[in-house]
C-alpha positions as CSV (number, residue, x, y, z in Angstrom):
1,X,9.2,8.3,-18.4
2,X,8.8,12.0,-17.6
3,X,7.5,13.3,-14.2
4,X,4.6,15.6,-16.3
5,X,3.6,12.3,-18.7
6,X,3.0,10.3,-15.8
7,X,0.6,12.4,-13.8
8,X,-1.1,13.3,-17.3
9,X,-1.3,9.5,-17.8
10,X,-3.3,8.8,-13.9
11,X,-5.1,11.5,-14.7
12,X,-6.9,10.8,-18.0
13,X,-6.7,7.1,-17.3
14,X,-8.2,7.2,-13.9
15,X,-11.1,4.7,-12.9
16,X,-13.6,6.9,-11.7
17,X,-15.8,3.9,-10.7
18,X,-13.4,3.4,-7.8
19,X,-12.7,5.7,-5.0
20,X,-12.1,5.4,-1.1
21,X,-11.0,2.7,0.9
22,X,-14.2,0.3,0.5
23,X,-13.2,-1.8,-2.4
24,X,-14.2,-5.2,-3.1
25,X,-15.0,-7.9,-5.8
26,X,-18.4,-6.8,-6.8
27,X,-16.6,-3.4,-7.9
28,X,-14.2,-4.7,-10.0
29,X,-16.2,-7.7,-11.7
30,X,-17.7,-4.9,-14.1
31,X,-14.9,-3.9,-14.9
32,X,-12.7,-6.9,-15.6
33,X,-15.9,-8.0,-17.7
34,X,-15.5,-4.8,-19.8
35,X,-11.2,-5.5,-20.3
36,X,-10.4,-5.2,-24.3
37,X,-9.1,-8.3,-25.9
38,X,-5.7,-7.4,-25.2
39,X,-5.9,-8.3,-21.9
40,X,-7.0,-12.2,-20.8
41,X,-9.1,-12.5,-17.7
42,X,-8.8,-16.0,-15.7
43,X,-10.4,-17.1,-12.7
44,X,-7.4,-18.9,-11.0
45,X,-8.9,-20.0,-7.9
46,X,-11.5,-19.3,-5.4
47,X,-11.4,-18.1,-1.4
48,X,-12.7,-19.8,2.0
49,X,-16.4,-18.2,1.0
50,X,-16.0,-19.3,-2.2
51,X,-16.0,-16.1,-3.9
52,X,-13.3,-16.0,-7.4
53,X,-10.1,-14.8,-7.8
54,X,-9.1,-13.3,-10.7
55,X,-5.7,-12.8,-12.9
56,X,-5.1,-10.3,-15.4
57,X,-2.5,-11.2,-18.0
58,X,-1.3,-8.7,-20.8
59,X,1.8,-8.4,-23.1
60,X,4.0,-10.7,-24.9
61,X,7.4,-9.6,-24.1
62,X,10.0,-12.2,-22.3
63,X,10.5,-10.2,-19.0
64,X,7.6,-11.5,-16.8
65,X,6.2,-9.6,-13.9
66,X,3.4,-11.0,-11.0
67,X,2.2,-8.5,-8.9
68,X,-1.3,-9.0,-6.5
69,X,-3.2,-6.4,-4.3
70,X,-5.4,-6.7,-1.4
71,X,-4.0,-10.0,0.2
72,X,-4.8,-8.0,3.2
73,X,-8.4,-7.1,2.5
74,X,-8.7,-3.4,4.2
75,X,-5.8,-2.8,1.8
76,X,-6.9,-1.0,-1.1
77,X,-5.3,1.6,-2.4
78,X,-3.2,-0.2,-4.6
79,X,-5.9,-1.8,-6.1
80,X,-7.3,1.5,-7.5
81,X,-4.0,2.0,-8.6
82,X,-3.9,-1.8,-10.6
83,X,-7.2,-0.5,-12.5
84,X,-5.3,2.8,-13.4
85,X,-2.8,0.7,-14.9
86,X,-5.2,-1.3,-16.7
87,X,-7.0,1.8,-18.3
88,X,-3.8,3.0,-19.7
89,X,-2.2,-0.2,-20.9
90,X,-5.8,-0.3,-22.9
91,X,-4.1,2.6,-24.9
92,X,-1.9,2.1,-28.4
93,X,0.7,4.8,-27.7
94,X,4.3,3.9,-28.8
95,X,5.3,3.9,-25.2
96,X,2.7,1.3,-23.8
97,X,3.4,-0.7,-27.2
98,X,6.7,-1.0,-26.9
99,X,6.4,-2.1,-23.1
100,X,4.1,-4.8,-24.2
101,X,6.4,-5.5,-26.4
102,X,9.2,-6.1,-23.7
103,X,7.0,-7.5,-21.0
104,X,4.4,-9.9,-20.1
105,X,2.1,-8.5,-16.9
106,X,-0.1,-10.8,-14.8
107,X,-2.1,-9.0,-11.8
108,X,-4.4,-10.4,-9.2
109,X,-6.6,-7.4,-8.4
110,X,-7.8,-8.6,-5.2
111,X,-6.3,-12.3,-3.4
112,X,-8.3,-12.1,-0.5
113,X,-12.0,-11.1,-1.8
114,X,-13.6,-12.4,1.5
115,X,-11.4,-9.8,3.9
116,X,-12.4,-7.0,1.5
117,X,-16.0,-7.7,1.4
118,X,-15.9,-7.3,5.2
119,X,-12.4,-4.7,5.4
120,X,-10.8,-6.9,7.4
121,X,-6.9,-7.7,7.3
122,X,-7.4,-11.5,7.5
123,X,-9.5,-13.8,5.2
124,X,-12.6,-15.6,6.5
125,X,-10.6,-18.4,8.5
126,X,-8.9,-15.5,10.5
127,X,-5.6,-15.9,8.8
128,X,-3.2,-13.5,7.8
129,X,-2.4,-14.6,4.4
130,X,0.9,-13.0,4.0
131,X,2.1,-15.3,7.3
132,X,0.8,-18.7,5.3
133,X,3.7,-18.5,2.8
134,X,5.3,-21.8,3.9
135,X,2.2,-23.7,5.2
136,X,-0.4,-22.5,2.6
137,X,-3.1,-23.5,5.1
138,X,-5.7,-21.1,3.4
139,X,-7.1,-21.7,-0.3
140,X,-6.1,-18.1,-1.4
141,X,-2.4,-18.7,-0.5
142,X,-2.5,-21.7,-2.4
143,X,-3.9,-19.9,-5.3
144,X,-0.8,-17.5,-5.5
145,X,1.4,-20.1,-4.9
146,X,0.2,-21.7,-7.8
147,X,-0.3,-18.6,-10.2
148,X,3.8,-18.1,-9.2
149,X,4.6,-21.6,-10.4
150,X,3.0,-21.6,-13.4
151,X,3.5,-18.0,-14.6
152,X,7.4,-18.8,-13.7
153,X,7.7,-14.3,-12.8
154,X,11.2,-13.0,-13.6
155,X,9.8,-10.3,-11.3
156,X,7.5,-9.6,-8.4
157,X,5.6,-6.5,-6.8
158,X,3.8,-7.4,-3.8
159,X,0.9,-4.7,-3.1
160,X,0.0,-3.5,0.2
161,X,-1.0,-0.3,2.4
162,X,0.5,0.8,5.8
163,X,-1.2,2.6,7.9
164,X,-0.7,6.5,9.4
165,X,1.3,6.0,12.3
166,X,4.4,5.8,10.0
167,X,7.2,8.3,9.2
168,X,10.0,8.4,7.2
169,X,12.8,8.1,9.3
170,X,12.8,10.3,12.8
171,X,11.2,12.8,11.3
172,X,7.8,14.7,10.8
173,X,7.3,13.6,7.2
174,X,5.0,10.8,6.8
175,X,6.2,7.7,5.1
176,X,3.6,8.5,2.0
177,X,5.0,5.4,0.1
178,X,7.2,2.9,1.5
179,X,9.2,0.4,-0.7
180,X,11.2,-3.0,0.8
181,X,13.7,-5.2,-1.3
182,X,12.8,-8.0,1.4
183,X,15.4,-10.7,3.1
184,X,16.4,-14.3,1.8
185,X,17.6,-15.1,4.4
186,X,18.1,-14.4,7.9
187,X,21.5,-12.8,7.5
188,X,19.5,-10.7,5.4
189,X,22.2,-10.7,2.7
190,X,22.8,-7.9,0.0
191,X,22.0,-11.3,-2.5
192,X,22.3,-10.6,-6.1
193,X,18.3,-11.3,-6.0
194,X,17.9,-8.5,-3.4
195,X,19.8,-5.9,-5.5
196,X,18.0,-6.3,-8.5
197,X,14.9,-5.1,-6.6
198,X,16.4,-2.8,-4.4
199,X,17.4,-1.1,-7.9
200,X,14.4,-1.0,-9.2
201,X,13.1,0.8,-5.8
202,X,15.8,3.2,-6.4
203,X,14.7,4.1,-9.5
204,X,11.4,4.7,-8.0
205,X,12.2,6.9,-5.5
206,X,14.2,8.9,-7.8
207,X,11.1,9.6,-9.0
208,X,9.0,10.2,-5.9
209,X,11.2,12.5,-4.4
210,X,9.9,14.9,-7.1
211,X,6.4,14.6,-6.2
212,X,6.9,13.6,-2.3
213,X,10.6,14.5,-1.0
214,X,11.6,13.4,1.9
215,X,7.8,10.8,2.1
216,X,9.6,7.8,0.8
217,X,10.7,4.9,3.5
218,X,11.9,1.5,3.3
219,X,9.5,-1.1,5.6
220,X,11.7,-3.5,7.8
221,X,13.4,-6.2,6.2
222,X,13.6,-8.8,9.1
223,X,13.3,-12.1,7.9
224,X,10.0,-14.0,7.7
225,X,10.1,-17.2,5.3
226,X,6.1,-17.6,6.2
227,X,5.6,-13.7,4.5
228,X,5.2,-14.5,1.0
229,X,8.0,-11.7,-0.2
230,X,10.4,-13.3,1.9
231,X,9.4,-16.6,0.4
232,X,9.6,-15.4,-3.2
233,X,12.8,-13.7,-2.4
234,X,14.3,-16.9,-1.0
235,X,13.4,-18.3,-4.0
236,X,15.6,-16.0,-6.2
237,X,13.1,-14.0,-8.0
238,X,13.8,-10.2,-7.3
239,X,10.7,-9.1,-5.6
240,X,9.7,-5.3,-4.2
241,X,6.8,-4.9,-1.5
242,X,5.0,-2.0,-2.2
243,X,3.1,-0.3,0.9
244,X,0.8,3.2,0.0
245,X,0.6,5.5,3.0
246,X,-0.6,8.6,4.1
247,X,-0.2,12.1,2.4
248,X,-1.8,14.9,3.5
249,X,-5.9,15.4,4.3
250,X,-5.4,12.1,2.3
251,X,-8.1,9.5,4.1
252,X,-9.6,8.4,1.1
253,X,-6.0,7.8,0.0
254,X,-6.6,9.3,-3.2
255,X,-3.8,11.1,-3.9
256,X,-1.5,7.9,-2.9
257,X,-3.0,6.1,-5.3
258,X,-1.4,8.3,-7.9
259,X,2.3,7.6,-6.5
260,X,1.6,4.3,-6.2
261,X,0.3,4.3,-10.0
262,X,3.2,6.5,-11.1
263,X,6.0,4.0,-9.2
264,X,4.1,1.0,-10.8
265,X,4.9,2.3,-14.6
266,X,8.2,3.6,-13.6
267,X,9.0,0.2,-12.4
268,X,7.5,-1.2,-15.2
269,X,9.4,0.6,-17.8
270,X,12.6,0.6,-16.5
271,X,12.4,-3.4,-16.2
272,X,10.6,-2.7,-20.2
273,X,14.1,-1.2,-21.4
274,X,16.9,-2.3,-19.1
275,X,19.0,-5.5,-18.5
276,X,18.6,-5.3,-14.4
277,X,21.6,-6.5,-12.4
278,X,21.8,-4.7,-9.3
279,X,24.8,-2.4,-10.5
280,X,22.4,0.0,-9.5
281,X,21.3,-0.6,-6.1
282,X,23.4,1.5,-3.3
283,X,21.6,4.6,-3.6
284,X,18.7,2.0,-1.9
285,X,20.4,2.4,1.8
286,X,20.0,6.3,1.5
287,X,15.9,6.0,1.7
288,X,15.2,6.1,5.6
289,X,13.2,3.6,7.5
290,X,10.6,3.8,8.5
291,X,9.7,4.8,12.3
292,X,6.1,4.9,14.2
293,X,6.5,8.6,14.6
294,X,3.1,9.9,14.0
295,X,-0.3,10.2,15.4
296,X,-3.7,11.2,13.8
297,X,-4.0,13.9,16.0
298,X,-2.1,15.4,19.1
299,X,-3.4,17.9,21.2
300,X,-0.6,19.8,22.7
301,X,0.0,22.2,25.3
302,X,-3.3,20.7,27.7
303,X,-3.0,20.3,31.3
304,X,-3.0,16.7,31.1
305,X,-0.2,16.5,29.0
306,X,-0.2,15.8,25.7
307,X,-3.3,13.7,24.0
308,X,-2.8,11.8,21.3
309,X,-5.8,10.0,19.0
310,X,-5.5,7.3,16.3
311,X,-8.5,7.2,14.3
312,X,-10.0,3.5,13.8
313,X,-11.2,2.2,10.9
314,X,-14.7,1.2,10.5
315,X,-16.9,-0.2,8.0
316,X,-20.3,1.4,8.2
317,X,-23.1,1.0,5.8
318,X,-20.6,-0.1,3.3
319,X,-18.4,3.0,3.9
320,X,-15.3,3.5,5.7
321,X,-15.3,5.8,8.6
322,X,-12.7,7.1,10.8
323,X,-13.6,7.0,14.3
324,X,-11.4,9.0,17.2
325,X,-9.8,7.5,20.0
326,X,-7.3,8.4,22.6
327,X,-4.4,5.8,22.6
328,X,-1.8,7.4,24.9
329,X,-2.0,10.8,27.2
330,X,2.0,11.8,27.5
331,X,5.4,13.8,26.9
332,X,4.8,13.3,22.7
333,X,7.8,15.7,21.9
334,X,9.4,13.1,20.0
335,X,5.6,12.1,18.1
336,X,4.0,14.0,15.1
337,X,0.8,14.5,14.3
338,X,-1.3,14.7,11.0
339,X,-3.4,17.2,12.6
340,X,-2.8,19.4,15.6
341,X,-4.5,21.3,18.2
342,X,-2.5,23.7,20.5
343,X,-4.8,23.5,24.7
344,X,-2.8,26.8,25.3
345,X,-2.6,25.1,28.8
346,X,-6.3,24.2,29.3
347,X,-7.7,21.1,30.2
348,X,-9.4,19.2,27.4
349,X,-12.8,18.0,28.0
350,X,-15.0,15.4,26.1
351,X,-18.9,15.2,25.3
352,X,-20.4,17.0,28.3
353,X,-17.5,18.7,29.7
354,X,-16.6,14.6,30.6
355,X,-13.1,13.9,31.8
356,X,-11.2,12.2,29.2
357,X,-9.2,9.1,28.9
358,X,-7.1,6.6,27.3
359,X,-9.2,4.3,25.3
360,X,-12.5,7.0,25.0
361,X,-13.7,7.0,21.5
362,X,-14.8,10.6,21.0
363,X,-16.3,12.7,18.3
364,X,-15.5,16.3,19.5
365,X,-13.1,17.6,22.4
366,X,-13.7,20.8,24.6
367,X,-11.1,23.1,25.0
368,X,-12.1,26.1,27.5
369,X,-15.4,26.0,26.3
370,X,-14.6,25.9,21.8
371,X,-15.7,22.7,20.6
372,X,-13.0,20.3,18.4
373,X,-14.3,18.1,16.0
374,X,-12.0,15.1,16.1
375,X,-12.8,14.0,12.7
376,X,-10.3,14.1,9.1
């Protein structure tokens, strides 16, 4: 697909019912309710609170794809992105027909409905669902297991978000997207499996580095058979973990939800028209890692030393807010910052001309006698 199609594509196909990082099941419901025919909505399953979890199945091609979002529940962004790519698969242009035509698409918008009713990481029983991969302890793991079996995916795309503190390799560009053909094993062979999806990540950060060069990484690939990639992976279907980042002033993670949107039909139309067999995949090892290079903020140049804060995320009257806190006063030439303020050698002061310290959530610092607000 062309770079200029795509972004024309997110942005008349956008759902403007969904923005920021608060999204849960009581958003979407409407919408899957209001799905064309084309399109065949399932409740496969229900979570710890009882609350359903729904599939989303469209096409009728032979080359079957599974992907889910929000099996960590503060994880959103990709689901935004997942009702993008509903909006414009509602469309009848030759392009989206002839993928249909190729492919079969199944989606869970949100596995974990109890963690994002409450933005939490975990579901209700305090479990990380993408460590219950072998045990399948928690109702919702067991729901994806069982979606996998049945559905039989030649493919999978594993949805998450990472959070600020990461760059793309030792450098001061943040890791806006990160991709990951995870391990099968703990060798973590170049498997035939592997390649396939590495190739298909290559493929999207061909494309990315148009839009974001130099803000594409690749997550570790240690090997966890109780993460559910791994698992999958292990299990020979080619499988890419998708993780949306941070881009610039981007909070609300707004303008990663168009990468992530524009990497998803990539993907999904080069798997549409090609016979994938990992030919492709060396160009995979050229993406950097990614490293825990950056900070929110970093105020340089103060008496103390350098300050750096990590905002923390907080739901508040069913909004997400960012709230400041110092994590580490230091030598941070080797750190980055999203935001920074230069001391010019003063001391930094808190509320009330207040010392500061590590571990003091602040609004506003005090730098010889100009007040800082802390906030994005």
């Amino acid at each position: 697909m062309l770079d200029n199609a795509l972004k024309n594509l997110h942005k008349t196909h956008k759902e403007l019912t969904l923005t920021g990082r608060y999204i849960h099941h009581k958003m979407i419901s409407p919408l899957l309710s209001k799905l064309p025919s084309k399109f065949k909505v399932e409740e496969v399953g229900k979570s710890v609170e009882n609350n359903p979890i729904h599939s989303v199945t469209f096409g009728h091609g032979s080359k079957k794809i599974l992907m889910w979002s929000q099996m960590h529940g503060n994880e959103s962004t990709t689901t935004k992105a997942v009702f993008d790519l509903f909006n414009t698969f509602s469309s009848e242009s030759d392009t989206i027909l002839s993928i249909l035509d190729s492919c079969c698409i199944k989606i869970i918008p949100i596995l974990n409905p109890d963690g994002a009713k409450v933005y939490t990481r975990i579901n209700a029983n305090a479990i990380d669902l993408n460590r219950d991969a072998q045990d399948r302890s928690q109702p919702e793991s067991q729901v994806l297991r069982d979606v996998f079996n049945e559905f039989k995916p030649d493919y999978c795309f594993n949805l998450h978000g990472q959070r600020t503190i990461f760059s793309a390799g030792n450098s001061d560009h943040p890791a806006t997207v990160s991709f990951l053909a995870p391990s099968q094993d703990l060798e973590r062979s170049v498997t035939k499996t592997r390649k396939k999806a590495m190739e298909i990540i290559v493929k999207m950060n061909e494309h990315l580095q148009k839009e974001i060069p130099n803000q594409v990484g690749i997550y570790d690939d240690s090997f966890n058979l109780n993460c559910v990639g791994d698992t999958f992976q292990s299990l020979d279907v080619p499988t890419v973990l998708f993780e949306a980042g941070h881009f610039q002033n981007d909070y609300r993670r707004e303008e990663t939800r168009r990468f992530i949107f524009e990497s998803l039909m990539v993907a999904i139309a080069y798997i549409s028209e090609t016979l994938i067999a990992g030919e492709f995949h060396a160009s995979y090892f050229e993406i950097p890692k990614n490293e825990k290079r950056f900070y929110d903020i970093i105020i340089r140049n103060a008496a103390q030393g350098a300050i750096a804060i990590q905002f923390q995320e907080q739901l508040i009257a069913n909004e997400v807010h960012f709230m400041p806190k110092i994590k580490i006063i230091s030598n941070l030439n080797s750190y980055y910052s999203h935001k920074s303020i230069n001391a010019r050698g003063f001391e930094v002061f808190g509320p009330n001309n207040a010392s500061i310290s590590v571990g003091n959530e602040i609004d506003f610092v005090i730098v010889n006698n100009e007040k800082f607000s802390l906030f994005p």
